[in-house]
mmCIF file of the C-alpha atoms, coordinates in Angstrom:
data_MODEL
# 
_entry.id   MODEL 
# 
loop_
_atom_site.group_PDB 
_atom_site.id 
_atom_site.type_symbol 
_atom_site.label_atom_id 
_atom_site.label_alt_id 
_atom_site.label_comp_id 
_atom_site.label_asym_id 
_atom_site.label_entity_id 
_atom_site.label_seq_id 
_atom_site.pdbx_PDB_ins_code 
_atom_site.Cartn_x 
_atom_site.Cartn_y 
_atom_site.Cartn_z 
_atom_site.occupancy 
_atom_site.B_iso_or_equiv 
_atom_site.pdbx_formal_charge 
_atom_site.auth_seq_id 
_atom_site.auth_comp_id 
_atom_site.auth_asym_id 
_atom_site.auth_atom_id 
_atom_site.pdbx_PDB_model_num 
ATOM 1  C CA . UNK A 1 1  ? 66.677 -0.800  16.476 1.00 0.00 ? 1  UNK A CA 1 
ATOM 2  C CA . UNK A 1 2  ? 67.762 -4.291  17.708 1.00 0.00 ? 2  UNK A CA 1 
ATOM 3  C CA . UNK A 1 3  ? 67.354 -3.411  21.214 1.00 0.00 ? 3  UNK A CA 1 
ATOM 4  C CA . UNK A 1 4  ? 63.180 -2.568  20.448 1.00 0.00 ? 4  UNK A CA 1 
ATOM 5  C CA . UNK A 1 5  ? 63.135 -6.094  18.522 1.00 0.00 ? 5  UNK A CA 1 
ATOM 6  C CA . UNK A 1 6  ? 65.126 -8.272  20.868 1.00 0.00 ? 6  UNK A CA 1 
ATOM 7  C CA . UNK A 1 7  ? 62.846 -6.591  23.992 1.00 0.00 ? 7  UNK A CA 1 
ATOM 8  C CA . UNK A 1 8  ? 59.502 -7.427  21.659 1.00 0.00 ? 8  UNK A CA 1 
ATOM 9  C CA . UNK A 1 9  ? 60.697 -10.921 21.370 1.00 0.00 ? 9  UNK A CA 1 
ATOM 10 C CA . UNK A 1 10 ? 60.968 -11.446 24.758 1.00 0.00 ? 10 UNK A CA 1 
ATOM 11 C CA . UNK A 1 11 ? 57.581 -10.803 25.834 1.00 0.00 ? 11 UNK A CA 1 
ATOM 12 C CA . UNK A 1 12 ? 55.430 -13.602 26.392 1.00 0.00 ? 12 UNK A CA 1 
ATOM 13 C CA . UNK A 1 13 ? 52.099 -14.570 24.009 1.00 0.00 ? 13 UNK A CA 1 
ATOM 14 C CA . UNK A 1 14 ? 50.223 -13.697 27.004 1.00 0.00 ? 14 UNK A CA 1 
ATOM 15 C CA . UNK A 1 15 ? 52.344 -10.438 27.215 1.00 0.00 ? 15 UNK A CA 1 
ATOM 16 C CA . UNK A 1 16 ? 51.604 -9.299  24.042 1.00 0.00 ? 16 UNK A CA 1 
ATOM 17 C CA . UNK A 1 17 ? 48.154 -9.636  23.481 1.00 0.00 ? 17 UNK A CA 1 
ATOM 18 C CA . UNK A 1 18 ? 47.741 -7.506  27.354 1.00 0.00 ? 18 UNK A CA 1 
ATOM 19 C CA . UNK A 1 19 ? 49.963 -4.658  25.164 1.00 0.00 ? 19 UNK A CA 1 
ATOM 20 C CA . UNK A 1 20 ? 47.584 -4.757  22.022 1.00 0.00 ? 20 UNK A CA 1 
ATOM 21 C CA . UNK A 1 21 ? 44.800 -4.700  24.176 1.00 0.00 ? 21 UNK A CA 1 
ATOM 22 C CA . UNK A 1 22 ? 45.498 -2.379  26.571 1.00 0.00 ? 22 UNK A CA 1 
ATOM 23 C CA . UNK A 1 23 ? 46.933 0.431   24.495 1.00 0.00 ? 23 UNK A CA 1 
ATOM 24 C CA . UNK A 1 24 ? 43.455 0.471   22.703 1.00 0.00 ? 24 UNK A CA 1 
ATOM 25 C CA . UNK A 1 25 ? 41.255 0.339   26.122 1.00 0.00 ? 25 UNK A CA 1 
ATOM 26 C CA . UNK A 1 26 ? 43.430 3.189   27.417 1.00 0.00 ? 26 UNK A CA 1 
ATOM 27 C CA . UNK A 1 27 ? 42.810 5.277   24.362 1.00 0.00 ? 27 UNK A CA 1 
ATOM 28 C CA . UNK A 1 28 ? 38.985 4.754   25.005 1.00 0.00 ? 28 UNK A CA 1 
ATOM 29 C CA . UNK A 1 29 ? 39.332 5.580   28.341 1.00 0.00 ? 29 UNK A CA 1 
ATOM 30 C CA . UNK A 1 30 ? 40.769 8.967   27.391 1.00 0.00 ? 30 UNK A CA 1 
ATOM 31 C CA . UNK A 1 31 ? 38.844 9.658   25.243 1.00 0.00 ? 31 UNK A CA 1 
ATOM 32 C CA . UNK A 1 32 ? 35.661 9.497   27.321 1.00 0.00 ? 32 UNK A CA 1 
ATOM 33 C CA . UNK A 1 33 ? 37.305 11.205  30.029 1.00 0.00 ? 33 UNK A CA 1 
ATOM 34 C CA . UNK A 1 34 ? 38.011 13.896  27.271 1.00 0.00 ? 34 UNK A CA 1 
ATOM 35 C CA . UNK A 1 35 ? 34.090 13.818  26.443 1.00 0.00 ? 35 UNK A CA 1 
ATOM 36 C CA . UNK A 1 36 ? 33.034 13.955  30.039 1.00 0.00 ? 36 UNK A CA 1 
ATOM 37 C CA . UNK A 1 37 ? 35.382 17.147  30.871 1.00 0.00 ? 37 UNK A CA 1 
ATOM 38 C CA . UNK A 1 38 ? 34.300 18.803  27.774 1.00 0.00 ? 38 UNK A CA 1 
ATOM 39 C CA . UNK A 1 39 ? 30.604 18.234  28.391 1.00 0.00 ? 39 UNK A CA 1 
ATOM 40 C CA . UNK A 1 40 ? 30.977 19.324  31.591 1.00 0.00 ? 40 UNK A CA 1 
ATOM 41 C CA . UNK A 1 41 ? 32.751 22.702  30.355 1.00 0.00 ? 41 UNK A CA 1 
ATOM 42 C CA . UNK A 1 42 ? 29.754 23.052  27.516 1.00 0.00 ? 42 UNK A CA 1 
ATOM 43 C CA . UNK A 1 43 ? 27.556 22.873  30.400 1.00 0.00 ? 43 UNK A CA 1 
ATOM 44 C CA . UNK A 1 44 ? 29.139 25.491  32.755 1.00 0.00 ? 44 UNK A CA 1 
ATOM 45 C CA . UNK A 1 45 ? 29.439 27.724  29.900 1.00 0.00 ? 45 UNK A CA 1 
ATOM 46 C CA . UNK A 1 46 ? 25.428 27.379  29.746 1.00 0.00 ? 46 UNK A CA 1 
ATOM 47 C CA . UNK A 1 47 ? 24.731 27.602  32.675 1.00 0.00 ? 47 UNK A CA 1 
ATOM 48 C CA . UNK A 1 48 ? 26.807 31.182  32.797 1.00 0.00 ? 48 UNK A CA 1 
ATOM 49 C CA . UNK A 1 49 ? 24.982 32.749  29.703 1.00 0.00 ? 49 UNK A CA 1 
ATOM 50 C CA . UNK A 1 50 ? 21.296 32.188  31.168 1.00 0.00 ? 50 UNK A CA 1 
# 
């Protein structure tokens, strides 16, 4: 437990607003890449039944 507090404390301001952004971006990115692969899966499915 100290170890994750003394290692948070270490990082820069800069540092740690690059972490609370970027964890949120990359869970965006995901997700669209999610939306885009299952689209494209809906779509080949369709395209199969007509």
């Amino acid at each position: 437990m100290s170890t994750e507090r003394t290692s948070w404390t270490s990082l820069s301001t800069i540092q740690k607003i690059a972490l609370g952004l970027g964890i949120p971006a990359s869970a965006t990115v995901a997700y669209i890449l999610y939306r885009r692969y299952r689209e494209s899966r809906a779509a080949e499915t369709d395209r199969c039944s007509d």
